[in-house]
DRENKEMAR-572725 format. One line per field, with one value per residue (C-alpha): residue number from 1; residue in one letter; x, y, z. Coordinates in Angstrom, 1 decimal, m for minus. Each point is the difference from the previous one (the first is absolute). Layout:
REM residues N
nr (NUM/...) .
rest (A/...) .
u (X/...) .
v (Y/...) .
w (Z/...) .
END
This chain:
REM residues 513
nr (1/2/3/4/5/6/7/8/9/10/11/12/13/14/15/16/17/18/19/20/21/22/23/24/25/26/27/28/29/30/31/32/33/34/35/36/37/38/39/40/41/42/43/44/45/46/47/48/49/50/51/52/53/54/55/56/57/58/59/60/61/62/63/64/65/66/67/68/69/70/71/72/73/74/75/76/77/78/79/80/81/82/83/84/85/86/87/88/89/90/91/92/93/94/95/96/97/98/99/100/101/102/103/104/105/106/107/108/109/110/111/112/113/114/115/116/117/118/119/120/121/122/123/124/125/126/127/128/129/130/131/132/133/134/135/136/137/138/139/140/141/142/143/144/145/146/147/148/149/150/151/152/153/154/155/156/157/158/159/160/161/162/163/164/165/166/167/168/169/170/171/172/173/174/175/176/177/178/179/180/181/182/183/184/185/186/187/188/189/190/191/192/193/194/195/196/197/198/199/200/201/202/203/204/205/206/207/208/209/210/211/212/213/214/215/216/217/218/219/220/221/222/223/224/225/226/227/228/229/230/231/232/233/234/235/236/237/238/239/240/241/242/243/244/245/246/247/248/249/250/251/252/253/254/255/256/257/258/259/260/261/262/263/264/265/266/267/268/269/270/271/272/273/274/275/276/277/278/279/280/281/282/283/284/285/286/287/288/289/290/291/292/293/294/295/296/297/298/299/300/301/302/303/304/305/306/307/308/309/310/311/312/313/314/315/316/317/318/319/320/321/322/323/324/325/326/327/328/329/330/331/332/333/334/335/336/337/338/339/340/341/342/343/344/345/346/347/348/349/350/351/352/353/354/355/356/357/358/359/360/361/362/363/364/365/366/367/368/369/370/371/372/373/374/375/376/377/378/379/380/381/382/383/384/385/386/387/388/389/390/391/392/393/394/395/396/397/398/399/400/401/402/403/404/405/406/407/408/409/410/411/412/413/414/415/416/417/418/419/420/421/422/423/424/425/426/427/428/429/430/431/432/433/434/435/436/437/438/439/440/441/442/443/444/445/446/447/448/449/450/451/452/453/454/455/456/457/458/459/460/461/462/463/464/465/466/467/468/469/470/471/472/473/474/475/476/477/478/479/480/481/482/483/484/485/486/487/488/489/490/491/492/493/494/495/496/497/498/499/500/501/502/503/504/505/506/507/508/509/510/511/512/513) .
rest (X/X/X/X/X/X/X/X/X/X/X/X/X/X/X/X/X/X/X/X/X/X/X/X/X/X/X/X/X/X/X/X/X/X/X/X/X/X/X/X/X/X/X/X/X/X/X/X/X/X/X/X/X/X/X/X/X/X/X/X/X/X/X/X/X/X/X/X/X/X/X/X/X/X/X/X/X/X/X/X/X/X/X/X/X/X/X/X/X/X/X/X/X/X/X/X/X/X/X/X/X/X/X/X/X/X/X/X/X/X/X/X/X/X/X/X/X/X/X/X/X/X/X/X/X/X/X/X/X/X/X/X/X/X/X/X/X/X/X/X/X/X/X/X/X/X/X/X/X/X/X/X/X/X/X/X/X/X/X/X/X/X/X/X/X/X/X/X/X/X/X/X/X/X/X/X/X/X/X/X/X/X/X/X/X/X/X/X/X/X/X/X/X/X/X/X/X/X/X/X/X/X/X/X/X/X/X/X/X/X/X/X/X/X/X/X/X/X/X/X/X/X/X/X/X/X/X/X/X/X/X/X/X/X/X/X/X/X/X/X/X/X/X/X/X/X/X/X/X/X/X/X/X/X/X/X/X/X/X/X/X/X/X/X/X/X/X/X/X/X/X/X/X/X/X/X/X/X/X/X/X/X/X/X/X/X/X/X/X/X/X/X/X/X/X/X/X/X/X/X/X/X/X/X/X/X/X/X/X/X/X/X/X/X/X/X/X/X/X/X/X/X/X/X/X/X/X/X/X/X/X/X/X/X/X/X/X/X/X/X/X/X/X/X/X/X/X/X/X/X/X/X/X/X/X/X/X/X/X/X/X/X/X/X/X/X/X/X/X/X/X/X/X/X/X/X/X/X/X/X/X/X/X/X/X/X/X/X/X/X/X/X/X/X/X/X/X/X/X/X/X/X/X/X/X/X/X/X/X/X/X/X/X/X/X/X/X/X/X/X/X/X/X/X/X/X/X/X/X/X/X/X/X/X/X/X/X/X/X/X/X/X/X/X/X/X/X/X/X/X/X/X/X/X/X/X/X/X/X/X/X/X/X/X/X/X/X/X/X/X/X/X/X/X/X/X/X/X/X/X/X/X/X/X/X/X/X/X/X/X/X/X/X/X/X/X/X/X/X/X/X/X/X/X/X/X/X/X/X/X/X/X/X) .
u (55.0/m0.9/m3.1/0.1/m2.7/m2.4/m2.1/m2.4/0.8/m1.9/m2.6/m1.3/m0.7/m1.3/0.8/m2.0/0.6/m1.4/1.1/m1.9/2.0/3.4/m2.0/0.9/m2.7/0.3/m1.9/0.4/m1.7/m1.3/m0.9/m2.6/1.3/m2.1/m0.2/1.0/2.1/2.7/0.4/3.1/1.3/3.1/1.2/3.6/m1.1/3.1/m2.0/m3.6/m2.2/m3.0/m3.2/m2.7/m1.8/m2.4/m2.3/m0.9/m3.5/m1.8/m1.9/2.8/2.1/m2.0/3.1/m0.3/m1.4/m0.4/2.0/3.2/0.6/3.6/m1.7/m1.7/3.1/0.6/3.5/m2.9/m3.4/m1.0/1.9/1.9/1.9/m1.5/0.2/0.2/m1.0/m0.7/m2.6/m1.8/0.6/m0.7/1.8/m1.1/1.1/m0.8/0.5/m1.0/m1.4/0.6/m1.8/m3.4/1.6/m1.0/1.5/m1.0/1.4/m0.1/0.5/0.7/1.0/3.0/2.4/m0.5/m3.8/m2.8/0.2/m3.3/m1.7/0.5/m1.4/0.1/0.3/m1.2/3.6/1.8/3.8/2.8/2.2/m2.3/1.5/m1.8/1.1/m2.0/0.6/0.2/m3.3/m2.3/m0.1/1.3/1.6/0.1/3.0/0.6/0.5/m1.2/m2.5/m1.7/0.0/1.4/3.1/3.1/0.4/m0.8/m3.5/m1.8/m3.3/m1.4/m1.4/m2.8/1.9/m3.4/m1.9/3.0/m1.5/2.0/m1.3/2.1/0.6/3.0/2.9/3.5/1.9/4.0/1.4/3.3/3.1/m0.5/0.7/m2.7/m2.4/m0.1/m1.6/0.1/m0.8/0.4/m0.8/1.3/m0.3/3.7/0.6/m3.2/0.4/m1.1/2.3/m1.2/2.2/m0.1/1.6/0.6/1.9/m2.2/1.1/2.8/3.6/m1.1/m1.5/m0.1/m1.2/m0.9/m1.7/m1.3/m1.7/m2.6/m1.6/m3.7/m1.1/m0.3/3.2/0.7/3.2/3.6/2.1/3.1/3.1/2.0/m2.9/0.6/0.9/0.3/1.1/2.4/m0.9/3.5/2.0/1.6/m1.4/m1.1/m3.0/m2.0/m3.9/m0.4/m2.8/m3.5/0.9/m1.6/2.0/m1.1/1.5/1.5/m0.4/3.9/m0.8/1.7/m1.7/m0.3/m1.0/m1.0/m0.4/m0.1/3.2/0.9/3.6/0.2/2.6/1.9/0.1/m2.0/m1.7/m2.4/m2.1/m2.1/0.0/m2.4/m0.4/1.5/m0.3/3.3/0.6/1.8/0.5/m1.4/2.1/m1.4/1.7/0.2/m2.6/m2.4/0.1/0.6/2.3/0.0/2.6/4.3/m1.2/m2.9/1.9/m0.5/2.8/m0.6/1.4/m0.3/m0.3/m2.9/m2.5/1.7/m3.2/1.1/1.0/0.8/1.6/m2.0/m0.8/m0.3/m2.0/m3.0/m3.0/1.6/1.3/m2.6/m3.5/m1.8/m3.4/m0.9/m2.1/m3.5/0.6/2.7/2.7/m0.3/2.7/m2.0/m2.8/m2.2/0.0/m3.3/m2.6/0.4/m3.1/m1.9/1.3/3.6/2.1/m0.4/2.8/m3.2/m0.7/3.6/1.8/3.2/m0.3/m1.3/m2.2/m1.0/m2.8/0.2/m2.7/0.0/2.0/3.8/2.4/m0.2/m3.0/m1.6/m2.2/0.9/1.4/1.2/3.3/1.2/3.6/2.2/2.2/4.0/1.4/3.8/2.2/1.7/m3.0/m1.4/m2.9/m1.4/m2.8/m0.8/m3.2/m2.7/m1.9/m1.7/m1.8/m2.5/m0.9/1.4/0.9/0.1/3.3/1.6/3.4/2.6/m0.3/1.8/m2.4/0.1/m3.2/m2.5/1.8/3.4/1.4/1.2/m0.9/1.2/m3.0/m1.2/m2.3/m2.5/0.2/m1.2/m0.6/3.6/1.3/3.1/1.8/0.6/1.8/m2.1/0.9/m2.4/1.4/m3.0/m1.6/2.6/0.0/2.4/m0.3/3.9/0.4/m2.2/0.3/m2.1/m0.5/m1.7/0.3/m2.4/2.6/2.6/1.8/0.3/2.4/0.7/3.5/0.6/2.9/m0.2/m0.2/m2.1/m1.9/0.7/m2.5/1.0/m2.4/1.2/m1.4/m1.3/3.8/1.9/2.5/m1.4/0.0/0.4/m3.3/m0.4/1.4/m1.6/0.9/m0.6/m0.2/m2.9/m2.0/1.3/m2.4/1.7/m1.0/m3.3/m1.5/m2.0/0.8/0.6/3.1/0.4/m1.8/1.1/m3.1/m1.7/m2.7/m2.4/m2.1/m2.4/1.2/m3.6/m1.8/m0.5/2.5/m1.0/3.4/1.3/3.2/1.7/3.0/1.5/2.5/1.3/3.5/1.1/3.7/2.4/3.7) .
v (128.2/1.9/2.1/1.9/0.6/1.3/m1.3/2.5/2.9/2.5/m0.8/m3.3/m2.7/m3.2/m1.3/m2.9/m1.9/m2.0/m1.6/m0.3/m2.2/2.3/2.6/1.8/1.9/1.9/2.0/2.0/1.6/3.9/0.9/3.1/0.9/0.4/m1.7/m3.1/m3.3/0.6/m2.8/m1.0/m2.1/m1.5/m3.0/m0.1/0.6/2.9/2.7/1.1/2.2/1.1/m0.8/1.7/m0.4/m2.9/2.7/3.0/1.3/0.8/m2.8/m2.1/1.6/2.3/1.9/1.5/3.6/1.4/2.1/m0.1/m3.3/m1.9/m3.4/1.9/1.8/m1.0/m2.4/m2.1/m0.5/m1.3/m2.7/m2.8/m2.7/m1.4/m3.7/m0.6/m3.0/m1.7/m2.5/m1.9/3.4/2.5/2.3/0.5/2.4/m0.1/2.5/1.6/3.5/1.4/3.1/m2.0/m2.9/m2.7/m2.8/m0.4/m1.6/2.0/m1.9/0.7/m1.6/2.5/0.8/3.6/m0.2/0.9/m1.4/m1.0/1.4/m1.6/m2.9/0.6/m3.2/m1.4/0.1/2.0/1.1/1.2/m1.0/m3.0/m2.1/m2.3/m3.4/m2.5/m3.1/m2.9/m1.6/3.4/0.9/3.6/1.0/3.5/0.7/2.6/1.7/m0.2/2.5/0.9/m2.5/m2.7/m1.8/1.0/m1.5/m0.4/m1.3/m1.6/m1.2/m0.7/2.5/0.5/2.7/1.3/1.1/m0.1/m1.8/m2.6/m4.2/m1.3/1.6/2.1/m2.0/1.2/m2.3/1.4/2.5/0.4/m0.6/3.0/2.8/3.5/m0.1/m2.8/1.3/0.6/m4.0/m1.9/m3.3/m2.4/m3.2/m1.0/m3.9/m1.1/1.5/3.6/2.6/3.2/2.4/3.3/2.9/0.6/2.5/2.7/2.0/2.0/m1.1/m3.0/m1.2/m3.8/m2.5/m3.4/m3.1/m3.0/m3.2/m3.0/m2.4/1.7/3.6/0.2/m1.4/m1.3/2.4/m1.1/3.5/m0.1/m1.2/3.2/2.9/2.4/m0.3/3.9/2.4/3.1/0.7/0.9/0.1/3.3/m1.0/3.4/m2.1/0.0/m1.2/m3.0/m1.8/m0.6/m2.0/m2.0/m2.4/m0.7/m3.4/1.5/m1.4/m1.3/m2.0/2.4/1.2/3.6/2.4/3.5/1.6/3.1/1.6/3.5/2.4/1.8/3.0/1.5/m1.0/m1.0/m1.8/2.0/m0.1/2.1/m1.9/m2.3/m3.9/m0.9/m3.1/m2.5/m2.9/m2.9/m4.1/m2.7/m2.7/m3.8/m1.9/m4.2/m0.2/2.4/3.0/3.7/2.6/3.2/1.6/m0.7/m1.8/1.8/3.3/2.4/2.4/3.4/m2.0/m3.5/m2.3/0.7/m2.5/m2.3/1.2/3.8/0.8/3.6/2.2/1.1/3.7/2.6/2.9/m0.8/1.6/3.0/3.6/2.5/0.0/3.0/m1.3/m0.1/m2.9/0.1/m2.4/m0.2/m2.4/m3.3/1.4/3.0/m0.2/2.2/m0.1/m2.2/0.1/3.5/2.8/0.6/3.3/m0.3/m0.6/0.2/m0.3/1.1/3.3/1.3/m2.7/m0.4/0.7/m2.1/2.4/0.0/1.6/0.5/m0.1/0.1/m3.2/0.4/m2.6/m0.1/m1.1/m4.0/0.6/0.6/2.8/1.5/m2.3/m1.8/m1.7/m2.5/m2.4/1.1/m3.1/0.9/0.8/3.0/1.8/2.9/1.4/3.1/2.1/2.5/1.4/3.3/1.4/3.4/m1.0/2.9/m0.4/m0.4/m3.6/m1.4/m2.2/m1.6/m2.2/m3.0/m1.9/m3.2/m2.0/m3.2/0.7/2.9/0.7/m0.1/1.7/3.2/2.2/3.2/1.7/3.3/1.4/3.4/1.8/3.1/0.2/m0.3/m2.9/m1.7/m3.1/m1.9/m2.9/m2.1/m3.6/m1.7/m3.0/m1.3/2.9/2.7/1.9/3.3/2.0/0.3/2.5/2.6/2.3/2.1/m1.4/1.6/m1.8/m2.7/m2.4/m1.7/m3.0/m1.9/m3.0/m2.9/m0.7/m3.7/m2.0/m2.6/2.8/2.9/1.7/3.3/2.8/2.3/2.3/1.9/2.6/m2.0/1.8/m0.6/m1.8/m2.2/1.9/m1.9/0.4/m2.5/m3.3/m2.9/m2.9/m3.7/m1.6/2.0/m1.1/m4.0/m2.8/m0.1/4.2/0.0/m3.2/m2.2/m2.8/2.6/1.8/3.3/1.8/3.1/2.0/3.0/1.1/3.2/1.3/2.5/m0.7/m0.6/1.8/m0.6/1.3/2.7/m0.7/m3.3/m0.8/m1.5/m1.7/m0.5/m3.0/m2.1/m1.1/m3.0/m1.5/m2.0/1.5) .
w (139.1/3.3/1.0/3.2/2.5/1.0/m4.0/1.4/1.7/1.9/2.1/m1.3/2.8/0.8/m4.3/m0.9/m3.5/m2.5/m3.3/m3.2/m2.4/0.0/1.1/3.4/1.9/3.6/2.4/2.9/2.9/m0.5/3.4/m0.4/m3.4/m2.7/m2.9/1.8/m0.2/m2.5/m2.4/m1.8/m3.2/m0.8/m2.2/2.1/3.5/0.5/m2.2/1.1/m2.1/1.7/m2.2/2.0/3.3/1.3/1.8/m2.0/1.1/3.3/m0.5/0.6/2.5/2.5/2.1/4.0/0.1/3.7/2.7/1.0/0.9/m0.2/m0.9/m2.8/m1.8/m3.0/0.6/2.2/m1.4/m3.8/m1.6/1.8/m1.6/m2.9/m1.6/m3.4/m2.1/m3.5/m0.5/m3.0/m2.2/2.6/2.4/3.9/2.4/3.6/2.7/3.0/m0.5/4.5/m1.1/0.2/2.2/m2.9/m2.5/m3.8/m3.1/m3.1/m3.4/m3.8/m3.4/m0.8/2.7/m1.3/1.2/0.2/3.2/1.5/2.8/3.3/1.3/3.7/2.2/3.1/1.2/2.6/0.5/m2.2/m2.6/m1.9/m2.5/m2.7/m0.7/m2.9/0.6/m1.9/1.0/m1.4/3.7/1.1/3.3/1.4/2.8/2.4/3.3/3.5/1.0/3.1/3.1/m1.9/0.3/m2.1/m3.1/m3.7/m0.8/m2.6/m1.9/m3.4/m1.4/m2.8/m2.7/m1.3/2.8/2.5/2.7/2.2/m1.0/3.4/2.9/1.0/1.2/1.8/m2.1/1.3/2.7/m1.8/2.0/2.8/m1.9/0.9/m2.6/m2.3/m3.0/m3.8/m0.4/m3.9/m0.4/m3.1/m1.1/m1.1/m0.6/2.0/3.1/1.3/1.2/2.5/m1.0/2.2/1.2/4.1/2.4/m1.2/m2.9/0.9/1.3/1.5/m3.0/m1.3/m2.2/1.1/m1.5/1.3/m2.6/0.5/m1.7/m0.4/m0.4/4.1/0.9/2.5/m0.8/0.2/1.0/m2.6/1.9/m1.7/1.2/m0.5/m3.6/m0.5/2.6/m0.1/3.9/1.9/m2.9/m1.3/m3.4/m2.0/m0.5/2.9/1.1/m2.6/m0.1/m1.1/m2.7/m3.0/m2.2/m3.8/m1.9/m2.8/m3.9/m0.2/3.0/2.6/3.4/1.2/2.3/0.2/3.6/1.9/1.6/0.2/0.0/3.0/0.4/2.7/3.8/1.5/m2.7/m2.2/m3.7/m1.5/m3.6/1.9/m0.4/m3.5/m2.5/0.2/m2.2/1.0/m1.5/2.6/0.0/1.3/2.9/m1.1/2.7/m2.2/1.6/m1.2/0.7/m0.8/m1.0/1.1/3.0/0.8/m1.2/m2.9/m1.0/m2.3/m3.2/m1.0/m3.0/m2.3/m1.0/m2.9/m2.4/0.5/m3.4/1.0/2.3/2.9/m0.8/2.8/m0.8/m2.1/0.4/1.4/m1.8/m1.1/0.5/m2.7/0.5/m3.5/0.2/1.1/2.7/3.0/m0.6/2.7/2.1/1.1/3.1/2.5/3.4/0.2/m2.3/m2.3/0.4/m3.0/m1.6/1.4/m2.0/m4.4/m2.8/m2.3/1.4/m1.2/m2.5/0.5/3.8/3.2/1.4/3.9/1.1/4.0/2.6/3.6/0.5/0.9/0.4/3.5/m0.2/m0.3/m2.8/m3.5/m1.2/m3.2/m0.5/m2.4/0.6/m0.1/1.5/1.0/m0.9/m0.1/3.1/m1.9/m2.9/m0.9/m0.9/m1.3/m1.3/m2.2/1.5/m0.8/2.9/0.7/3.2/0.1/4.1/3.0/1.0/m3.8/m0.3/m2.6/m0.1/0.4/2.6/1.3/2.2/2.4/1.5/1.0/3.0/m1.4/m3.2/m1.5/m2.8/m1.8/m1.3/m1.2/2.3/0.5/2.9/1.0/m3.6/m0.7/m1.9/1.5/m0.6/3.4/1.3/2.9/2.4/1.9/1.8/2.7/1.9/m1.1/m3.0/m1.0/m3.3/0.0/m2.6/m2.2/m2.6/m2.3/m3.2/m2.8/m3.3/m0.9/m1.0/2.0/0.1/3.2/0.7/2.2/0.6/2.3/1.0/2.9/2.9/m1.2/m2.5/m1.8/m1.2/m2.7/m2.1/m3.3/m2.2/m3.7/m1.0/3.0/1.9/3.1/3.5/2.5/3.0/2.4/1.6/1.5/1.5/m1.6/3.9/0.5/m2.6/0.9/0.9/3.4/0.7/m2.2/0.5/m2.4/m2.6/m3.2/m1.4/m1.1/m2.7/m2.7/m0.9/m1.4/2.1/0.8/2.7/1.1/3.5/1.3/m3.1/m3.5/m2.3/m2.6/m1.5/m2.1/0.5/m3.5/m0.5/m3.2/1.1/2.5/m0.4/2.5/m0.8/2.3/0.7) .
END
């Protein structure tokens, strides 16, 4: 049986796995999206069903607020690259939150949480990893920081109060690769292997490993690094990297890794970083390889436990919002105002209450939305709105970041209400089209294939009209910047006041074409 990659798609980077008997769990970055670091389940490793998120209050995850700033949007700042592990009954999760430049280690009995609330450690860098070892001693690895040399360092570290009980070691400097980083360590047969990802994570990208004797090496560089790299290839798999393997219950060896599908030419995505599978396979010598030769291709041979087909649309169709609490695909930009958003105040409907916050702006504004995670989709909206000043706005929007995206909204102006169709891409920014508008209702859609995006709007009766265009390259890592991929979501603004106005939507439809 085949599965095709990515297992994850959309914007879902830097994986990191565990195993619990014949139970698969997986986590990946969130950047400055709120609730944060999706977590995963599956029992055959090529289907994924998202079972909630490790960091769920503002006690847990505090998220950049400030002025303009690019190191601040929200593709840079929050949630890099987390590590997931099992041990003695419990689950750990370690990360590096850049919005308050610190490590911590949040734990819980269920995979599902509660999660804990972080244990911040004595510990500098990015991209920490956890590894138990054998002896009852635990080792924390990561990045270079500062001054000091390149390389991946290590100590023991205390788990309860997160402080450091050697000191901080550079234990490997990879094999010369730009920023060796995203470090796991594992015990496997006796000796220890430093797996980690170099080239920096884009088309240059690479995984390497080196092994030793004892926790601190000295490390032997694998004779076959790099044993995953799609760099100069015209693979339609591109970027791979940041790996973690996982020993699987029949015995078999895997890895899940970063890698992304660029379009076009020159090169570029707007999906962002996605989650690949691929089998590791063990030289006679004993060491892995990822992949055909340190290559993954879009469909391979399933897992020998997958019992059925890979399936390629779950969680996705209609969203009604008949529940009292948002489905796990859902999220804010950062942490959600009180009085925002409801689906109390009118059942049956999300409703968004607007304030002064727009979307180009790095706070939080009234948005709720999801991730594209399908080259060719759609999306659409039925929404109400009677925005009863000037400046209150309400719409669809498709989002990379606050400086790039654009929306079809109903907005008042010179108390006229008009539908409009606006881009930003960097500094510039157009409304492209406008019209008045006078119902309350409306339905507005999203139409995408690989080069550009579609707006239509129709009457609650009507046929779609076609409104606005919009290039996919301007909304692309490589134009907008950051480590994220592009979002689908409902949002409204008082464009620098409070909104009198809810906006309510009665369903958001996403499917794949």
């Amino acid at each position: 049986m085949k599965y095709v990659n990515p297992v994850i798609s959309g914007f879902h980077p830097d994986p990191s796995i565990c195993r619990v008997n014949e139970d698969y769990y997986l986590v990946t970055s969130s950047f400055g999206y709120f609730p944060g670091v999706p977590i995963f389940h599956s029992r055959d490793l090529i289907n994924w069903n998202q079972i909630g998120h490790c960091l769920t209050r503002e006690s847990q995850l505090k998220l950049t607020e400030g002025k303009q700033h690019k190191f601040t949007a929200v593709g840079f700042t929050g949630i890099f690259a987390p590590t997931l592990r099992y041990h003695e009954g419990k689950f750990y999760m370690i990360t590096t939150n850049v919005a308050v430049a610190k490590n911590f280690i949040v734990s819980a009995d269920k995979p599902e949480g509660p999660w804990s609330d972080p244990v911040y450690l004595e510990w500098p860098g990015i991209d920490p990893s956890l590894l138990f070892d054998e002896d009852g001693k635990v080792y924390v690895t990561g990045t270079a920081v500062n001054d000091e040399p390149t390389g991946i360092y290590q100590a023991e570290i205390d788990l309860e109060t997160g402080s450091l009980l050697s000191e901080r070691r550079n234990i490997w400097q990879g094999t010369g690769g730009r920023f060796p980083e995203g470090p796991h360590l594992y015990r496997i047969d006796g000796k220890y292997y430093l797996l980690i990802a170099e080239g920096g994570t884009e088309y240059g990208h690479m995984v390497t490993i080196a092994r030793g004797d004892a926790p601190y090496g000295p490390f032997e560089s694998c004779p076959h690094n790099p044993i995953l790299t799609h760099r100069s290839t015209g693979s339609p798999i591109q970027a791979t990297g940041h790996a973690d393997i996982v020993h699987a219950h029949d015995g078999s060896w895997w890895a899940v890794f970063l890698g992304i599908r660029p379009v076009g030419y020159p090169y570029h995505h707007h999906l962002g970083r996605e989650t690949f599978l691929a089998p590791v396979t063990w030289t006679e010598e004993g060491w892995p390889i990822i992949g055909r030769n340190g290559h993954v291709d879009m469909e391979m041979e399933a897992p020998s436990f997958a019992a059925t087909a890979q399936l390629s649309d779950t969680g996705f169709g209609r969203e009604d919002f008949d529940s009292l609490e948002l489905p796990f695909q859902w999220n804010f930009i950062r942490s959600p105002r009180d009085g925002s958003w409801s689906l109390q105040e009118r059942p049956g409907w999300l409703t968004l209450f607007g304030h002064e916050v727009s979307l180009n702006d790095q706070y939080s504004p009234a948005f709720i939305g999801r991730r594209q995670q399908h080259l060719d989709c759609e999306a659409s909206v039925f929404m109400e709105f009677d925005p009863a000043e000037d400046g209150e706005e309400a719409g669809l929007t498709v989002i990379m970041n606050e400086s790039s995206h654009y929306e079809i909204a109903v907005i008042r102006t010179n108390g006229q209400r008009r539908l409009i169709f606006r881009r930003r891409i960097g500094t510039l920014w157009k409304i492209e089209r406008e019209i008045e508008y006078e119902q309350s209702g409306i339905i507005l859609g999203i139409k995408a294939n690989r080069q550009c995006y579609t707006f239509t709007y129709s009457h609650p009766d009507g046929e779609p009209v076609e409104f606005g265009k919009g290039e996919c390259s301007y909304l692309s890592t490589e134009v907008a910047g950051g480590f994220t991929g592009v979002y689908i979501g409902m949002y409204a603004t008082g464009n620098g006041a409070s909104c009198k106005a809810p906006a309510y939507f009665d369903y958001f439809d996403y499917r794949s074409l």
